[in-house]
C-alpha positions, -999 to +999 in steps of 0.1 A: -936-653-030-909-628-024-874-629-042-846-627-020-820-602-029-786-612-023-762-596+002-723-588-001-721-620+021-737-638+001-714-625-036-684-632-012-691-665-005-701-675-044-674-658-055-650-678-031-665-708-044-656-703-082-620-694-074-618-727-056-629-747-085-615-728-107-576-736-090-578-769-100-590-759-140-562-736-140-536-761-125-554-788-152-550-759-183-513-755-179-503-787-172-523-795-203-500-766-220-466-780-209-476-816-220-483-804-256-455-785-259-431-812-250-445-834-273-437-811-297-401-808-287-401-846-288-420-847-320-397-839-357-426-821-373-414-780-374-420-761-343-435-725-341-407-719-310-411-683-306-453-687-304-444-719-281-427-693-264-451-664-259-480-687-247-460-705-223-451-670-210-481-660-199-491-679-181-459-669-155-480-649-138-499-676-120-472-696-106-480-678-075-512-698-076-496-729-086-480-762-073-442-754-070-440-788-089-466-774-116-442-744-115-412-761-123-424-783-154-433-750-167-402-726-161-382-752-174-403-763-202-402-727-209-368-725-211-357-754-233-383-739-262-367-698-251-330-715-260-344-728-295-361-696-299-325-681-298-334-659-267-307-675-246-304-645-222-344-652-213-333-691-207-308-683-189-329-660-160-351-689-163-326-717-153-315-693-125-351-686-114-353-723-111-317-725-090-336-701-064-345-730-040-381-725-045-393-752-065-378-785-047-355-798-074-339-834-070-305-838-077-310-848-115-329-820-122-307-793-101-282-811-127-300-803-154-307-766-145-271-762-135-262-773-172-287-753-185-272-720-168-238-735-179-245-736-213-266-705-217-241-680-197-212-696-225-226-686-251-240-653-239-206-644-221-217-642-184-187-654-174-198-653-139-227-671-143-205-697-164-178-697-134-209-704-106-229-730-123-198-746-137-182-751-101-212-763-087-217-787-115-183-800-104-183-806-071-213-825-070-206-841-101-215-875-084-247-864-073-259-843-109-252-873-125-221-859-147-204-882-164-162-880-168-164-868-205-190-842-194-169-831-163-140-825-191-158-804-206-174-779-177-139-782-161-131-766-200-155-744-201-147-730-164-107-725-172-118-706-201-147-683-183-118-680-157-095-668-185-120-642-201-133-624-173-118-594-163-127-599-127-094-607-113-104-609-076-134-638-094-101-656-113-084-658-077-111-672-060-121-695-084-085-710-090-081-709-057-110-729-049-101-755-077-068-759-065-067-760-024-101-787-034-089-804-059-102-836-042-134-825-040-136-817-076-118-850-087-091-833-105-062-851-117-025-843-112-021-826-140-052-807-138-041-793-106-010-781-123-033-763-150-052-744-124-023-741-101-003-720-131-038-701-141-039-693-100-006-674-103-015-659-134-044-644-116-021-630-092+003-618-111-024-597-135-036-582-106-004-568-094-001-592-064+034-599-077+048-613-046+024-640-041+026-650-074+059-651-080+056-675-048+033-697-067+053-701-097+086-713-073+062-740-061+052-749-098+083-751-111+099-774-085+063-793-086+073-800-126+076-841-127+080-850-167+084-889-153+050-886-134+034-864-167+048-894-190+030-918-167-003-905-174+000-912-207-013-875-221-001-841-221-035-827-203-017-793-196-015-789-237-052-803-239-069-778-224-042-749-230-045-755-270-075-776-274-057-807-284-062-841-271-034-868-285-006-889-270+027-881-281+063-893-287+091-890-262+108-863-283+078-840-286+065-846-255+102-837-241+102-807-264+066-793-249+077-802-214+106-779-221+086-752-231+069-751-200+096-750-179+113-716-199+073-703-196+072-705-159+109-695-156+098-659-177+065-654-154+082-655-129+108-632-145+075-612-152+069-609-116+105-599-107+097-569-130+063-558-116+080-557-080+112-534-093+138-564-089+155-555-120+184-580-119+168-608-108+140-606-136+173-602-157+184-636-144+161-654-145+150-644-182+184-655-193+173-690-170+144-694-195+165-685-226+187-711-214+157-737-211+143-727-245+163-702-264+132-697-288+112-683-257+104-648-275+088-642-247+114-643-224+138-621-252+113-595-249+113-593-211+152-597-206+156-565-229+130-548-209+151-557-177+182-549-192+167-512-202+158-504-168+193-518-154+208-492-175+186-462-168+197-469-132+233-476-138+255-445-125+282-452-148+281-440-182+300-468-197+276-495-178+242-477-187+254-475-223+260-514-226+228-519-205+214-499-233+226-518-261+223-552-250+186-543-245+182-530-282+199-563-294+168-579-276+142-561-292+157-562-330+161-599-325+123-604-315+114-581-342+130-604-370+119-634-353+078-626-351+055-614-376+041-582-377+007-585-373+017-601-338+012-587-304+049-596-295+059-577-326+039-544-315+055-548-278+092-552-295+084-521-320+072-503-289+106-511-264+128-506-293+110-468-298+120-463-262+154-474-261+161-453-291+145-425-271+170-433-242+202-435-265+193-402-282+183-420-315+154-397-319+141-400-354+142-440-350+126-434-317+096-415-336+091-440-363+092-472-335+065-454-313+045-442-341+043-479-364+036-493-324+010-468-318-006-476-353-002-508-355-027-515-321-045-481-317-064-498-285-032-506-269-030-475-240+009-484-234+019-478-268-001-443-270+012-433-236+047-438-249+041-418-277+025-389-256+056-391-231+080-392-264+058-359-278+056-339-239+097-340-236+101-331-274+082-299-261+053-304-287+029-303-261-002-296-279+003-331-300+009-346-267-024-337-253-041-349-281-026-384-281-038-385-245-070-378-257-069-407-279-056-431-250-086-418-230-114-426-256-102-462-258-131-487-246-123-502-207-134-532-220-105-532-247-076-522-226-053-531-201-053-525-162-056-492-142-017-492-140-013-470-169-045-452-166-029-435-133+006-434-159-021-416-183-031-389-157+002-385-145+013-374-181-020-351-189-010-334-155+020-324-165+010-315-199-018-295-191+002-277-161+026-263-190+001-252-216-025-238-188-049-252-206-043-234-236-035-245-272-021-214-287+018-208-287+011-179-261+020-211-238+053-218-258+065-183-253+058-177-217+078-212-211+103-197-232+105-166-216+111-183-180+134-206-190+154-170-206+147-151-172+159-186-148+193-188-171+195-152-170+193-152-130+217-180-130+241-164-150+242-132-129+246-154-102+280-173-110+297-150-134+312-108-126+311-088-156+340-067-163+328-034-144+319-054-111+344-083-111+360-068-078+330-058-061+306-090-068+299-112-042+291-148-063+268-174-052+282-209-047+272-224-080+261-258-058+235-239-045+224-219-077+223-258-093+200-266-063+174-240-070+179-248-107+167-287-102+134-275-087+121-257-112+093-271-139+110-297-165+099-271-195+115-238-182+147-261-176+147-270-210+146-233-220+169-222-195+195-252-204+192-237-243+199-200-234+227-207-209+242-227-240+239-195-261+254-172-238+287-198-235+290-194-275+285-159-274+301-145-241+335-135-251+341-115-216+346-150-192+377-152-173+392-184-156+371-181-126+337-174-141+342-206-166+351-225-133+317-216-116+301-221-147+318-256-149+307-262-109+273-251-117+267-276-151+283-305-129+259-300-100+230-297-125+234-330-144+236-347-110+209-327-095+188-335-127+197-373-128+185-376-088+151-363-097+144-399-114+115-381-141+106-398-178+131-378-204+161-364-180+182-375-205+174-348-232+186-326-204+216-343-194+226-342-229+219-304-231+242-300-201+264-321-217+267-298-249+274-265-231+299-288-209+320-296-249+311-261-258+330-242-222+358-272-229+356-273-268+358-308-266+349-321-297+335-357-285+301-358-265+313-389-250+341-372-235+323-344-224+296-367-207+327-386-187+340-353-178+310-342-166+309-370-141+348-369-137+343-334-123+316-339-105+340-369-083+365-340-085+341-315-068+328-340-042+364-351-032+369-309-027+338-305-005+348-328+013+385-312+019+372-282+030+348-299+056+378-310+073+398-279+071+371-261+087+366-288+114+405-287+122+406-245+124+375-251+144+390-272+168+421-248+167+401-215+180+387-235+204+422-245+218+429-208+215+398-196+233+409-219+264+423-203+301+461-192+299+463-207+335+453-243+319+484-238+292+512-223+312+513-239+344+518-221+382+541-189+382+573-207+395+566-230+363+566-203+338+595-186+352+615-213+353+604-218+310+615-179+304+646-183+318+654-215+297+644-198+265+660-166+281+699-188+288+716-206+259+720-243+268+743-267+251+736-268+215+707-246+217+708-208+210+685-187+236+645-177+223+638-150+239+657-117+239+661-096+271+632-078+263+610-102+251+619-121+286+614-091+306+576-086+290+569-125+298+582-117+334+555-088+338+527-108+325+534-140+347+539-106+375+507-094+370+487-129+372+501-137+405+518-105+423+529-124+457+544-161+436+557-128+410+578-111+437+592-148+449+598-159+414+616-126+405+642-126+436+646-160+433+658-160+393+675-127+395+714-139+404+708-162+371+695-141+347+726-116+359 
């Protein structure tokens, strides 16, 4: 009998046959697998949890081949023994991959996967997986199956993932979200006002500073202590410090105060971030009234109060600006310890204002304790770059900047000061030319010589060409002075204070010009609005004493400005003189028919001037009327030879 061989149909259809019965055996195998290891979890005998692990793993590759309900028993069987394994960021992508819609999940279980992801992203610090599966978890609380003490706690856990992420356009819309669907999410009064208040935060840290300072007017007049007192706890305080207690009238009173200043000073906060210096002064001193402990609030007023004066035209008013705004700062330095963040931030404003006043070894030692005392902090380095660039020690400058750019993103603040940053290295790299030798130095010392030289030659005569010079107008010279580079100034301001000392052949007029030009200077400088004018306004103000020899700088700054009035009030003088000899020439300049009338007219005028009258002595001489007679002749021959017979009998 012959043996049959078998054909590639025939291997095909066998081996189609084994796979089908081996489906099922595979199917029966893990299912097997899932159920032991559950028991195990259930069981309190030790548990191998990372070989739990690896075995369940591998057989992920099949779930392709599987049940979705086969598939889901064993992701998340997989999961719970990954978390106890400690390999929570491999639970996690599991609890997600079971999220994906794939595997039919009922409304406990989406629960329990939600949770899962909840928990896992916390400890990990995914804050954006927190924030998802923590709002989805609470708006279908009723359907997960969460229970009021568990929705406490997500709601928790989802202010604080909020809090920590550093995805402000994610704090935004997730606050926003709580807060416009607040029913939805079964919040409570007061937990509305928590993520109302974390809403404008949001806002505010993002720079969105109008629309938060619009928040925090409607939390503030929202603020109801009878309907807080009614609920019986201060949930605000719960969640904000982690406390959960009922309190006393007094203290609850107390607290309730504090939050009043605290909104008041944010929203002093966002006065500042929009420019709005006096009203953020205002309404700091509105919190200080609330709560006159509010540090907080101390700290901002004097920052409000420094800016008032650096815009303050008056010297008198920026100078009390000044000092109430260092009064600020040394109070919140006494008041807070130093390892505090306030007490770095008061350090810090109290280095500037020094700065500002011209208290410049104070200034150093403020900026340079700040600086130390939080090296991550980019405000407090930049300060100390900007402090180092106007002192003219450029190179030291650069390398702070250096240091401000190596700090970590994820340790600093927002990309406000990292354009601040650039903006300084710009112009500190612009002046050295990229150099670190004092080549750089020189050459800005030898254009600020050649600039103060030019402006000298400009507004004063030396001896031997005192008649023949033709001066510039020293407004004009301080014009071109203003637009050159903030170093070369510096240099120029130096050598033109030399050459006042040493000059001993200035006359009157010279020193005037040279007066004109300084006033026109330290205006022209304080326009430009740049970080540090003040060093040159006080260098002005020095070679203003020294052309006055007045012995008091105060006196010499108020001078200064006095002259400056003086100067304006002349400018203006001379506008109007040239405006009235304008108009004057143009009188001149118009037709002598227009001005003296027909023929008979002007005869009959020479005549009068010509004949004495009662009380009046005659004008004109014979002559001079005789002259007048040909000129009103030869304008008008014919009226001429009427005029002339007719007047001749009186003039005889």
């Amino acid at each position: 009998m012959a043996i049959r061989r078998r054909t590639p149909k025939d291997q095909q259809a066998r081996q189609a046959t084994e796979e089908e019965l081996a489906g099922p055996k595979k199917l029966e195998k893990i299912l097997k697998k899932v159920e032991e290891t559950r028991k195990k979890l259930r069981s309190t005998q030790p548990v191998d949890y990372e070989a739990e692990y690896n075995s369940l793993s591998s057989y992920h590759g099949e779930l392709d081949q599987i049940t979705a309900g086969a598939g889901k028993h064993l992701l998340f069987t997989t999961a719970q023994v990954a978390y106890k394994a400690g390999k929570k960021d491999e639970a996690r992508e599991l609890f997600k991959q079971l999220d994906s819609g794939k595997y039919g999940l009922t409304d406990k279980e989406k629960g329990m996967v939600l949770t899962g992801v909840f928990k896992t992203a916390e400890e990990t610090g995914e804050h954006e997986d927190q924030l998802s599966a923590g709002r989805a978890l609470l708006k279908d609380a009723d359907k997960t199956g969460l229970g009021q003490d568990d929705r406490k706690q997500v709601l928790k856990g989802v202010l604080s993932a909020a809090d920590k992420t550093k995805d402000y356009d994610l704090k935004v819309e997730t606050y926003s979200e709580l807060h416009q669907n607040s029913a939805d999410y079964d919040l409570t009064a007061r937990d509305k006002n928590i993520v109302h208040e974390r809403l404008a935060d949001a806002y505010h840290k993002r720079g969105d500073n109008k629309t938060a300072l619009r928040e925090y007017g409607k939390l503030y007049s929202n603020v109801d202590i009878t309907q807080d007192k009614e609920e019986g706890e201060d949930r605000f305080f719960e969640y904000r410090h982690g406390v959960e207690d009922k309190r006393g009238d007094k203290e609850f009173e107390a607290e309730f105060t504090q939050r009043r200043s605290e909104i008041k000073r944010k929203i002093g906060s966002c006065h500042m971030g929009l420019k709005n210096w006096g009203e953020a002064e205002k309404t700091y001193e509105e919190s200080l009234k609330i709560n006159n402990n509010n540090l907080e609030a101390r700290n901002g007023l004097g920052a409000a109060q420094f800016n008032l004066g650096k815009q303050a035209r008056d010297v008198d008013d920026r100078r009390k600006y000044y000092r109430k705004a260092y009064k600020n700062f040394e109070e919140v330095t006494k008041k807070t310890g130093e390892g505090s963040r306030l007490h770095r931030s008061a350090v810090n404003n109290r280095g500037v204002i020094n700065y500002w006043m011209g208290h410049k070894v104070e200034a150093e030692d403020d900026l340079i304790t700040a600086s130390k005392s939080d090296p991550n902090h980019k405000v407090f380095g930049l300060n100390r770059a900007s402090y180092l660039y106007h002192e003219r020690r450029l190179k030291e400058s650069r390398d702070e900047l250096d240091k401000v750019d190596a700090i970590p993103p994820e340790q600093e603040t927002s990309k406000t000061y990292d354009s601040r940053v650039e903006k300084v290295r710009e112009k500190t790299t612009k002046e050295l030319r990229g150099k670190t030798t004092e080549k750089a130095g020189q050459k800005a010392e030898a254009e600020g010589k050649k600039l103060a030289d030019d402006v000298w030659r400009k507004i004063t005569s030396p001896p031997d060409l005192r008649e023949k010079r033709d001066l510039k107008n020293p407004e004009e010279v301080a014009e071109g002075f203003v637009r050159e580079k903030q170093g070369i100034r510096h240099h120029a301001l130096t050598e033109i204070n030399r050459k006042i000392r040493q000059d001993t052949t200035l006359v009157e007029g010279d020193v005037e010009r040279i007066e004109g030009f300084l006033v026109n200077a330290y205006e022209g400088v304080k326009r430009s609005e740049k970080l540090g004018i003040q060093v040159e306004q006080d260098a002005i103000v020095e070679s203003y004493r020294q052309l006055n020899d007045i012995q008091n700088l105060g006196e010499a700054e108020k001078q200064v400005k006095d002259t400056a009035a003086e100067l304006k009030t002349k400018r203006v003088e001379e506008q109007k003189k040239r405006a009235e000899e304008k108009k004057a020439a143009e009188q001149k300049k118009k037709p002598e028919k227009e001005t003296q009338g027909t023929p008979s007219q002007r005869g009959g005028e020479i005549v009068n001037s010509l004949c004495p009258t009662e009380g009046k002595e005659p004008t004109l001489t014979p002559e001079a009327a005789a002259d007048e007679f040909k000129k009103v002749y030869d304008t008008n021959q014919e009226q001429g030879r009427r005029m002339v017979s007719g007047m001749s009998e009186r003039v005889g």
